[in-house]
C-alpha positions as CSV (number, residue, x, y, z in Angstrom):
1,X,34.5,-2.6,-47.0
2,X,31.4,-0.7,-46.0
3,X,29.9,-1.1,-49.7
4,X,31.0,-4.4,-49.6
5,X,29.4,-5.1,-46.5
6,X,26.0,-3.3,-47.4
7,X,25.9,-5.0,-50.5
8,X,26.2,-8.5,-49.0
9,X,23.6,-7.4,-46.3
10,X,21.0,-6.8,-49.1
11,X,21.5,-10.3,-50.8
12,X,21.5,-12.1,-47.9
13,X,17.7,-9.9,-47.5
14,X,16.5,-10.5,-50.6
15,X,17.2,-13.8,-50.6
16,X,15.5,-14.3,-47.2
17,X,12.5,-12.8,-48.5
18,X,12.8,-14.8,-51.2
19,X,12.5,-17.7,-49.5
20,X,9.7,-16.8,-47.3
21,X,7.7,-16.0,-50.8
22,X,8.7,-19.8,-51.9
23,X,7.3,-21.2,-48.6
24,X,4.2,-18.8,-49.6
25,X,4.1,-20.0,-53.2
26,X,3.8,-23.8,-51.7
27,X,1.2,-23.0,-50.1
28,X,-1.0,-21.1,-52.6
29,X,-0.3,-24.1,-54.8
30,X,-1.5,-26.8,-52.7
31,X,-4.5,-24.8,-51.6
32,X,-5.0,-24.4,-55.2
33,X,-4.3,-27.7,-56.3
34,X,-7.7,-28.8,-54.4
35,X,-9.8,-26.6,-56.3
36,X,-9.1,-29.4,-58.9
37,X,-8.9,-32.5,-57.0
38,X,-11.9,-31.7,-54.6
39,X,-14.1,-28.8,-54.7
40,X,-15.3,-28.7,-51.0
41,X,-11.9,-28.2,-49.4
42,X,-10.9,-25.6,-51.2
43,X,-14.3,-23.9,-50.3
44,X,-13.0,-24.7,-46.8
45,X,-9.6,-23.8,-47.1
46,X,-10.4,-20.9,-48.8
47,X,-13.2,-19.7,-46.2
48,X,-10.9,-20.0,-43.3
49,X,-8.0,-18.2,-45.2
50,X,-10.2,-15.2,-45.7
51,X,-12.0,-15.2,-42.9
52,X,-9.3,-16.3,-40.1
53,X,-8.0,-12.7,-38.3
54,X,-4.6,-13.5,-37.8
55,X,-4.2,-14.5,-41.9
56,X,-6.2,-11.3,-42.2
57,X,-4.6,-9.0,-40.5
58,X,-0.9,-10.4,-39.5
59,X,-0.1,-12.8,-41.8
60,X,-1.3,-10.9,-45.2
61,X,0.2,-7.2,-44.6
62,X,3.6,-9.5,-44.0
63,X,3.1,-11.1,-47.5
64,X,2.5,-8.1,-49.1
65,X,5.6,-5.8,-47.8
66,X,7.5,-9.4,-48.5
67,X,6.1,-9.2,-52.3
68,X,7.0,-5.1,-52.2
69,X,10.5,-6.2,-50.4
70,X,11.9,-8.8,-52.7
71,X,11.1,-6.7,-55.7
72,X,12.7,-3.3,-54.8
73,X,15.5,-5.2,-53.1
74,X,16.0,-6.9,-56.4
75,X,15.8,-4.0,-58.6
76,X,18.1,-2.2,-56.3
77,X,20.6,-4.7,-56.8
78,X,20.6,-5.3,-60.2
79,X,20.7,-1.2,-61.4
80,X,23.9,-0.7,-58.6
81,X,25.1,-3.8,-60.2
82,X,24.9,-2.5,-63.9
83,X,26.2,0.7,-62.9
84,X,29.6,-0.4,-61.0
85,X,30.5,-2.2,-64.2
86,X,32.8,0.3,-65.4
87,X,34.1,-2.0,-68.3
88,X,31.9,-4.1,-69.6
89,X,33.7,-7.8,-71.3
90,X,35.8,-7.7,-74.1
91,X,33.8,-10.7,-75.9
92,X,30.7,-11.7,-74.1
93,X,30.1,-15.7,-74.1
94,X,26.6,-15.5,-73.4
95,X,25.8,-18.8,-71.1
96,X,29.5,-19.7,-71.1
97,X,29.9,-16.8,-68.6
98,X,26.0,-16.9,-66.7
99,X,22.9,-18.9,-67.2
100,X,20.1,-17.7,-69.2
101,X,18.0,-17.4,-66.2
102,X,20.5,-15.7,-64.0
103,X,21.4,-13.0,-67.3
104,X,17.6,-12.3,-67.3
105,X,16.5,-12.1,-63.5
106,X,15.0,-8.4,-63.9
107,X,12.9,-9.4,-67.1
108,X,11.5,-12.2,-65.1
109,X,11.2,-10.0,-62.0
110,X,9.4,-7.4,-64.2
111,X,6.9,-10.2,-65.3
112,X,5.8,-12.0,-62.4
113,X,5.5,-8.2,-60.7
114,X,3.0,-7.8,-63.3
115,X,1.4,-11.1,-62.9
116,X,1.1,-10.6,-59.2
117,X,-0.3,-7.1,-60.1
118,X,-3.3,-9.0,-62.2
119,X,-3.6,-11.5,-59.6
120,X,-4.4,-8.8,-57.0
121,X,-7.0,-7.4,-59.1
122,X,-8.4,-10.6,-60.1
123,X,-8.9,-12.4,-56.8
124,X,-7.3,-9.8,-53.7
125,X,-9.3,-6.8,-55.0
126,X,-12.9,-8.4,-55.0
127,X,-12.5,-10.2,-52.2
128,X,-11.8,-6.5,-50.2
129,X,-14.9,-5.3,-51.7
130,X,-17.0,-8.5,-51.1
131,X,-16.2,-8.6,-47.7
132,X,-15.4,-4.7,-46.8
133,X,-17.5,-2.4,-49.0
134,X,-20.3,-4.2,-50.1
135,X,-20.3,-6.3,-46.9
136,X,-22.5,-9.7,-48.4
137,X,-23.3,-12.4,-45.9
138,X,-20.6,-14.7,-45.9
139,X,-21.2,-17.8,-48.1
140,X,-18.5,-20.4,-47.1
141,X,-19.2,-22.4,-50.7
142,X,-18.6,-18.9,-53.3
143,X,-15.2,-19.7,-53.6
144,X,-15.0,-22.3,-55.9
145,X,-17.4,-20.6,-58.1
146,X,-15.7,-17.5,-58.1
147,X,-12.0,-18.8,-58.9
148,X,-13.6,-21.2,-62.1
149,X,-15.3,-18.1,-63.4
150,X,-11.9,-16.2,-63.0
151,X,-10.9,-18.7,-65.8
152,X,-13.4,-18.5,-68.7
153,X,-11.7,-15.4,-70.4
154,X,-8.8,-17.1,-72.6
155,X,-6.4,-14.2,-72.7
156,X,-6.4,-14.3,-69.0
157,X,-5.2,-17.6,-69.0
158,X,-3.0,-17.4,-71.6
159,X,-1.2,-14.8,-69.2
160,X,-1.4,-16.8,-66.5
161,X,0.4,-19.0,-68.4
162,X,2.8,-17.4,-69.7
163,X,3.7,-15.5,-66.0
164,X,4.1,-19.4,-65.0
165,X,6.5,-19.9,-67.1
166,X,8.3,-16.6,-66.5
167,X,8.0,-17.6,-62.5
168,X,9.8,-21.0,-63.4
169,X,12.5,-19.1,-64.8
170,X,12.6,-16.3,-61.9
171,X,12.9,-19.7,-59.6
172,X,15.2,-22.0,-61.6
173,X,18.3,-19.3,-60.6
174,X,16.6,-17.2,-57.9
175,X,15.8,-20.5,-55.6
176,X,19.1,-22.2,-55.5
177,X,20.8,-19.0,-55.3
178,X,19.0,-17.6,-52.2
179,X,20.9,-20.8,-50.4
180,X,24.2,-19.6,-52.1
181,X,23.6,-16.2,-50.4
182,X,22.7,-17.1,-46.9
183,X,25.4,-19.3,-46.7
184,X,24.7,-22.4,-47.5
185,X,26.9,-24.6,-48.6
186,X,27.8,-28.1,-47.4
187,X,27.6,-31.9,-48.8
188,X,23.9,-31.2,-49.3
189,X,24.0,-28.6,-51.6
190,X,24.2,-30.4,-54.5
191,X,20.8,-32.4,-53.8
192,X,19.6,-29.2,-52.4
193,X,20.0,-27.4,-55.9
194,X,18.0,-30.8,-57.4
195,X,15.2,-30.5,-55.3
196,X,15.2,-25.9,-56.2
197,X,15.5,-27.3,-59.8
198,X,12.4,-29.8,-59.6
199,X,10.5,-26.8,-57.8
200,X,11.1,-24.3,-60.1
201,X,9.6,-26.6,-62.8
202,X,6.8,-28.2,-60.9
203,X,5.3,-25.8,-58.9
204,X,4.7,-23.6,-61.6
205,X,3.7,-25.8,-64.1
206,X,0.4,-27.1,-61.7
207,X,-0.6,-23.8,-61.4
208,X,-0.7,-23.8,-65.2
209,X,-2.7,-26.8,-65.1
210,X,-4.9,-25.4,-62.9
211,X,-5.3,-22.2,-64.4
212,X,-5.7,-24.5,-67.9
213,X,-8.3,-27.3,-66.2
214,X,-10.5,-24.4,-64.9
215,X,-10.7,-22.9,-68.1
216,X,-11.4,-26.0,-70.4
217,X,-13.3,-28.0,-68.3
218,X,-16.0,-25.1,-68.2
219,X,-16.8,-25.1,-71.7
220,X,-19.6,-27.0,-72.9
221,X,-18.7,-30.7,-75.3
């Protein structure tokens, strides 16, 4: 029971952190999503998200060990999972037995790790050395500049792309599962799994427009 128990008790973890990245991910969007529709609030947004002290220095750190959190946990899961089948099935039916999605959770995982690793370096990293080692005056108006010219190299948005669509995947089983582990289940889960579906699809795909808009709408007709 003790395995049993400590097994439950990191699902029902990673799945917490899980959702707390979703909540994240919303958020990014939207802010993100105004860097198309208008220019001037996501210089605002974006000037109080890097400048406020409590996103800073509370807030961030907490992302990043959820980001670090979720992953491990995940990994974790899935190796001790591999390894306690002793027998593997007789005749494997593919989706008849799991989703797609849910077969290929660590290959996903393994993506949008990598993604979040390029997003670091492409936006987290300079930002630390605008603000912290090269120490420029602050110009509340640079961010929209700075996230269009992120955009002009088409590999880098062709992996940005693709990671979206990797995420979508990650989300389409990992969303509506977190729910499953915590407990949830009742006579909303059904619209509840409609509404992870629709995120797992939409969410990612406007970043992809974003990303897409950004990098198109830059180069001269």
């Amino acid at each position: 029971m003790g395995i049993l128990s400590s097994s439950i008790a990191r699902k029902v973890a990673m799945a917490l952190s899980g959702l707390f990245l979703v909540v994240f991910l919303t958020q990014h969007c939207v802010i993100n999503l105004t860097s198309v529709l208008d220019p001037d609030t996501f210089n605002s947004w974006s000037h109080f998200m890097g400048t406020n002290g409590l996103v800073q220095f509370a807030l961030q750190p907490v992302l990043i060990f959820g980001v670090v959190f979720h992953f491990v946990m995940g990994f974790a899961l899935e190796l001790k999972n591999r390894s306690a089948r002793a027998h593997k099935y007789a005749m494997y039916k593919g989706s008849a037995n799991a989703s797609w999605a849910s077969r290929n959770m660590i290959i996903s995982g393994i993506v949008v790790l990598a993604f979040l690793g390029l997003h670091f370096y492409d936006f987290w990293v300079p930002e630390i050395v605008h603000k912290y080692i090269e120490t420029h005056p602050e110009d509340p108006t640079r961010y929209y500049a700075e996230t269009v010219h992120k955009f002009e190299s088409p590999i880098r948005v062709g992996l940005y792309v693709l990671a979206f669509a990797l995420l979508a995947v990650h989300l389409w089983h990992g969303f509506s599962s977190s729910f499953q582990s915590v407990g949830f289940n009742n006579k909303y889960s059904k619209a509840l799994k409609g509404f992870t579906k629709a995120f797992a699809i939409v969410i990612p795909l406007l970043f992809a427009v974003i990303a897409l808009y950004h990098h198109f709408n830059q180069i001269p007709h």
